[in-house]
N, C-alpha and C positions, 0 to 999 in steps of 0.2 A: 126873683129869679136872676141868676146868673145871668150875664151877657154874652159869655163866653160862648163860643161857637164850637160844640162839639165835632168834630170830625168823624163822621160815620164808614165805617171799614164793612166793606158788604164784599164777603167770603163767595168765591162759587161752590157751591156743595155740588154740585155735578160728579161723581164718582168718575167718570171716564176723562174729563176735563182733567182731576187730580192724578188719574195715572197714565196719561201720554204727559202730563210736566212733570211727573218724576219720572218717569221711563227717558226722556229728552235728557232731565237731569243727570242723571244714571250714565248715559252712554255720552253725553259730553264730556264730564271726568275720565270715564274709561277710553273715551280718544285720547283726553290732554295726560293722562295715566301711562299712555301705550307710548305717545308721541316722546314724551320727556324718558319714559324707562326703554326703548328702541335706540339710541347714540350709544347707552350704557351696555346694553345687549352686544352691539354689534363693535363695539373698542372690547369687551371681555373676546369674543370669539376670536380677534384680533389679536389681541394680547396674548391668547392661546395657539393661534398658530404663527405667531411669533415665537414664545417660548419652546414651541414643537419642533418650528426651523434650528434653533438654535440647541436645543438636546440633537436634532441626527445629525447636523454639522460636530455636534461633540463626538458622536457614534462614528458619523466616518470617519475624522482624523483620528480616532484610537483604534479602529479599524486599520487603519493604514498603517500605524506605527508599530501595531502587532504582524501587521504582513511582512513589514521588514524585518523586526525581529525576528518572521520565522524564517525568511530569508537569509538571515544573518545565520542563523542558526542552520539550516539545509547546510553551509556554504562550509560553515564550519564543520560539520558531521563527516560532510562528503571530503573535505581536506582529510580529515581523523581516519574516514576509513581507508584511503588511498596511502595513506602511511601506513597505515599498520598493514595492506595488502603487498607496498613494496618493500616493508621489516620481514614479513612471511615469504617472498621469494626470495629475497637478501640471504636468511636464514637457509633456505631448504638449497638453494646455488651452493650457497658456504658449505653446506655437505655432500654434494655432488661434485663438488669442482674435486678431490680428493679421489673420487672415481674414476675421473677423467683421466690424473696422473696416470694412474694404476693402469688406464686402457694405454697411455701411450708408455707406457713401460714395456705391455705385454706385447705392443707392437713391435716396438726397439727389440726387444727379445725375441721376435717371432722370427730376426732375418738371421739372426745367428744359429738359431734352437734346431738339431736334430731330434729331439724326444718331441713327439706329437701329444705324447700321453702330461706331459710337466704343463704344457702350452694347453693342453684341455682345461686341467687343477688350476690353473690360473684366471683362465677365463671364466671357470664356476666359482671360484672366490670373488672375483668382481661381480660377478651376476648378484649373488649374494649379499652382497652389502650393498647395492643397488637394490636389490628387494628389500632390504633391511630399513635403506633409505626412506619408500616409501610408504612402508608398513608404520614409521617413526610419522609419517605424515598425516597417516589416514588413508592413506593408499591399500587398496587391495583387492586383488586378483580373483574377480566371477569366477568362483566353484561350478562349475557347470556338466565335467565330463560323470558320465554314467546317470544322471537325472532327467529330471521330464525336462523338456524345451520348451523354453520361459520366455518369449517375445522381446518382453522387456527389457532382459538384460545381454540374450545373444540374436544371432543375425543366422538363419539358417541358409548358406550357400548351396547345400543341396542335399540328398536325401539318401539311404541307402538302403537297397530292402535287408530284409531282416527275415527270418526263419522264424525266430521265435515271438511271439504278439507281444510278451511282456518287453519287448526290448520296441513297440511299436512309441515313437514320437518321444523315444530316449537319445539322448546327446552320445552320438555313437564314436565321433573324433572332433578335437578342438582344433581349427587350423593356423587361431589368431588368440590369443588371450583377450578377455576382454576387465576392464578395472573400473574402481568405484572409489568418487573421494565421499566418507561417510556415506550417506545414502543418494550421491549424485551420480550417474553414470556417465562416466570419463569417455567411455571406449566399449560398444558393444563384443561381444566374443564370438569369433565367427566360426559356426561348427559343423559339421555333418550330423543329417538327424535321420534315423534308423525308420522306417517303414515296412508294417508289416501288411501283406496283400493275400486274405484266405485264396486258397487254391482249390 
């Protein structure tokens, strides 16, 4: 026989002995699992709201840069349309001033002129290329006399009775013209409005 001295290894078979030591085993990895992947967890979430800062910092400075361009841009609009508003009086002056002459012509003429009737024709020719003027502009003159009466467009100063019903809340006399540039209303028309009252 051998001398040698076996070394006997005696196992515990105990069943619950073998799984609270791997149940212990089990959950001391998954602390030292948790412990060492938790830095890496929490530098990613880090690193993300680092790169989050650094995209809206991009967001608002191109934010910003389009606020002035649209700035820039208003600034330039608003120059563009205030020229071309003082080209459109420049223009519509430039054909009025020639009217002007014409008035003070008819005046100079008015001290010398015995014919009243010549001094009328004159003054309807000026009238007339003054309406002409503004009809060239977009200008023109509420249609209003013999229609219904229209709020909108005239101003009724007062009323007149009337005989007849069909002529009730009809534009019986205009006392004031009233004008319209395109569909804006310049000037209401101030009129007498017909009323009829059954008897």
């Amino acid at each position: 026989m051998s001398e040698a001295k076996e070394e006997l290894i005696i196992k515990d078979r105990r069943h619950w002995v073998l799984e609270e030591a791997n149940e212990k085993s089990r959950n001391d990895s998954v602390v030292e699992a948790d412990i060492e992947r938790l830095p890496t967890y929490v530098q990613q979430l880090q690193l993300q709201a680092e790169e989050h800062d650094k995209k809206l910092k991009e967001y608002i400075a191109a934010y910003k840069e389009k606020m002035v361009e649209n700035d820039q841009f208003r600034a330039r609009l608003e120059k563009d349309v205030n020229r071309r508003v003082e080209q459109g009086i420049g223009s519509l002056m430039k054909q009025i001033v020639p009217v002007l002459d014409n008035l003070d012509l008819a005046v100079a003429s008015a001290d010398g002129a015995k014919d009243a009737e010549k001094m009328r024709e004159g003054l309807v020719l000026i009238r007339n290329s003054m309406v002409n003027i503004l009809k060239n502009s977009g200008v023109m003159e509420v249609e209003c006399m013999g229609k219904t009466f229209n709020p909108a467009v005239a101003e009724a100063v007062a009323s007149v009775a009337v005989e007849n019903e069909d002529e009730d809340n009809i534009v019986i006399e205009v006392l004031q013209s009233g004008y319209m540039l395109n569909e804006l209303l310049i000037r209401p028309a101030r009129v007498k409005v017909g009323k009829y009252e059954k008897r």
